[in-house]
C-alpha positions as a Markdown table, in Angstrom:
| # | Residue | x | y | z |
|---|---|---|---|---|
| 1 | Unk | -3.4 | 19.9 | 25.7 |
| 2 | Unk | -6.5 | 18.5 | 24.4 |
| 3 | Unk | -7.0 | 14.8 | 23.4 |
| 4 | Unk | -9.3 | 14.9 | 20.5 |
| 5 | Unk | -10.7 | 11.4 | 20.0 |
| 6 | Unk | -9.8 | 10.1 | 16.4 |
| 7 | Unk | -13.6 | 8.1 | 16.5 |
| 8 | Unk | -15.6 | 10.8 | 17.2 |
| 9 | Unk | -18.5 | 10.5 | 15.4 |
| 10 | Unk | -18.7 | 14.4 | 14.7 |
| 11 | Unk | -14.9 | 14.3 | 13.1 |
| 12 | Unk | -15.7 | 11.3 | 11.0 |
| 13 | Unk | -18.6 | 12.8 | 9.2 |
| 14 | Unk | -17.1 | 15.7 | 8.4 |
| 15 | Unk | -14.2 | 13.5 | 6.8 |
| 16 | Unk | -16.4 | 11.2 | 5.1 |
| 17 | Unk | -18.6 | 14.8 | 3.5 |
| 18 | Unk | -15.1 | 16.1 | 2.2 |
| 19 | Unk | -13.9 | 13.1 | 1.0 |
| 20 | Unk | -17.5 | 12.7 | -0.6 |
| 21 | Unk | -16.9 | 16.2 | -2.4 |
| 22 | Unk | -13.5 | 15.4 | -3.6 |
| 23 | Unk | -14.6 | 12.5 | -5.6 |
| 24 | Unk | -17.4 | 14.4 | -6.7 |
| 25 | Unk | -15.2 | 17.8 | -7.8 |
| 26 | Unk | -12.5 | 14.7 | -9.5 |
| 27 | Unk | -15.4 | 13.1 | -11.2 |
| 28 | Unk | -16.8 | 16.5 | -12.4 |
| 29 | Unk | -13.1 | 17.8 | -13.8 |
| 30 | Unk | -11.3 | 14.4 | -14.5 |
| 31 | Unk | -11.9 | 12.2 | -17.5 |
| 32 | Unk | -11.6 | 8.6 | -16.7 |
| 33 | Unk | -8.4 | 8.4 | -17.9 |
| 34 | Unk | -7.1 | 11.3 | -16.0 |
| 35 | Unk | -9.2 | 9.4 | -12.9 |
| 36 | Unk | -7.2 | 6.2 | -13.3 |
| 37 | Unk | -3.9 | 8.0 | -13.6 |
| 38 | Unk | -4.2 | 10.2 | -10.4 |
| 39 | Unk | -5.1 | 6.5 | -8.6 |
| 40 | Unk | -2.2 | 4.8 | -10.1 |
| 41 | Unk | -0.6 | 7.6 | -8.8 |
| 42 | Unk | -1.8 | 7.4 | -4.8 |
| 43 | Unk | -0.5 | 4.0 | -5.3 |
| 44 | Unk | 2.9 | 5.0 | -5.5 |
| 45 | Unk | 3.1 | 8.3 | -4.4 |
| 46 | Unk | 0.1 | 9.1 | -2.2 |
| 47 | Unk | 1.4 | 12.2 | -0.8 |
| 48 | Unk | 2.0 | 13.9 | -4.6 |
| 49 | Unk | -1.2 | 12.7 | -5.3 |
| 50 | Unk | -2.7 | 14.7 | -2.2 |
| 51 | Unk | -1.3 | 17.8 | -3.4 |
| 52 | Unk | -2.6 | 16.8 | -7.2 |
| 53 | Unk | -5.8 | 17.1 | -5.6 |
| 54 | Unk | -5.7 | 19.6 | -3.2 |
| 55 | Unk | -4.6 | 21.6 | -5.6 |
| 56 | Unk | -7.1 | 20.5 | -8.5 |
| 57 | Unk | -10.0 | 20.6 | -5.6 |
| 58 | Unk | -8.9 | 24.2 | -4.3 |
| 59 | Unk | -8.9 | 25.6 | -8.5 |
| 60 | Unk | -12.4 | 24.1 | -9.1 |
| 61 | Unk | -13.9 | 26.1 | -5.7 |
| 62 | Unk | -12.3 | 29.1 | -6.6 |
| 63 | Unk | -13.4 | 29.0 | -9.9 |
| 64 | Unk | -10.2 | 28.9 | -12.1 |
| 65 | Unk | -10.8 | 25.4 | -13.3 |
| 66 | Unk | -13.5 | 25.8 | -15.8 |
| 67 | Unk | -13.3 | 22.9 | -18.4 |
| 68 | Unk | -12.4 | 19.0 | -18.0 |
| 69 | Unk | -8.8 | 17.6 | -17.9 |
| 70 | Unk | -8.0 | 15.1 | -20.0 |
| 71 | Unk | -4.8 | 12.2 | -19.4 |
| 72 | Unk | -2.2 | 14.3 | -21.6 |
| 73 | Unk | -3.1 | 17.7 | -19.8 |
| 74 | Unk | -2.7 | 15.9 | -16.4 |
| 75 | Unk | 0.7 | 14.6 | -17.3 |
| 76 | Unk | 1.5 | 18.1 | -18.1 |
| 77 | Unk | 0.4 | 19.1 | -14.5 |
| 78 | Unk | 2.7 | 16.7 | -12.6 |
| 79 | Unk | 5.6 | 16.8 | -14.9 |
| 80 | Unk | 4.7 | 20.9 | -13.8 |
| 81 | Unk | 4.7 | 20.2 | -9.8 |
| 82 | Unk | 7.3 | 17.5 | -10.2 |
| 83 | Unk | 10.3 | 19.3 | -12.1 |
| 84 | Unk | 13.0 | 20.0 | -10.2 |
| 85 | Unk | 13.1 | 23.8 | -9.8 |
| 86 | Unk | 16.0 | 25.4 | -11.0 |
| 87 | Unk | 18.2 | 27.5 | -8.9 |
| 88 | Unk | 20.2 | 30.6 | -10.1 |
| 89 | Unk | 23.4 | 30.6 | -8.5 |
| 90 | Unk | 25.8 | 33.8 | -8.2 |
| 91 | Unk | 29.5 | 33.4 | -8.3 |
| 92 | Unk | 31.3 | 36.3 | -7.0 |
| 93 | Unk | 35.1 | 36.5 | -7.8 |
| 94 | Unk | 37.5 | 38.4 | -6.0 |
| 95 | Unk | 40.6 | 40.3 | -8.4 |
């Protein structure tokens, strides 16, 4: 198995370009309230917050986000991602 050296200059840009275009694609399609909110959110839950953006990030490049999200659509997105999802259970009963 390969060691691959977390400081490798090489590996480093390259994070620090696709963290640059994240903020840009967030600045492009997030109003500054939306902005603040998703922060507030790494705060506390940084991993939901990844896939918020991931997911935002991956919609953008593909095209299927085409206009700016505002605070009240964003809340609509995480209570979305974050609702339980329900499960349809069959009972079978023997006679």
């Amino acid at each position: 198995m390969e060691y691959q050296n977390k400081n490798d200059p090489s590996e480093l840009e390259q994070r620090k370009k696709m963290e640059q275009m994240k903020q840009e694609v967030l600045v492009k399609f997030l109003t500054k309230d939306a902005r603040e909110r998703l922060g507030n959110l790494r705060y506390a839950h940084p991993e939901l917050a990844e896939e918020v953006e991931n997911m935002l990030i991956q919609s953008a490049l593909t095209g299927r986000l085409k206009s700016v999200i505002d605070d009240e659509r964003l809340k609509e997105l995480l209570q979305a991602i974050t609702q339980p999802k329900k499960e349809h259970k069959i009972k079978f009963e023997s006679k």
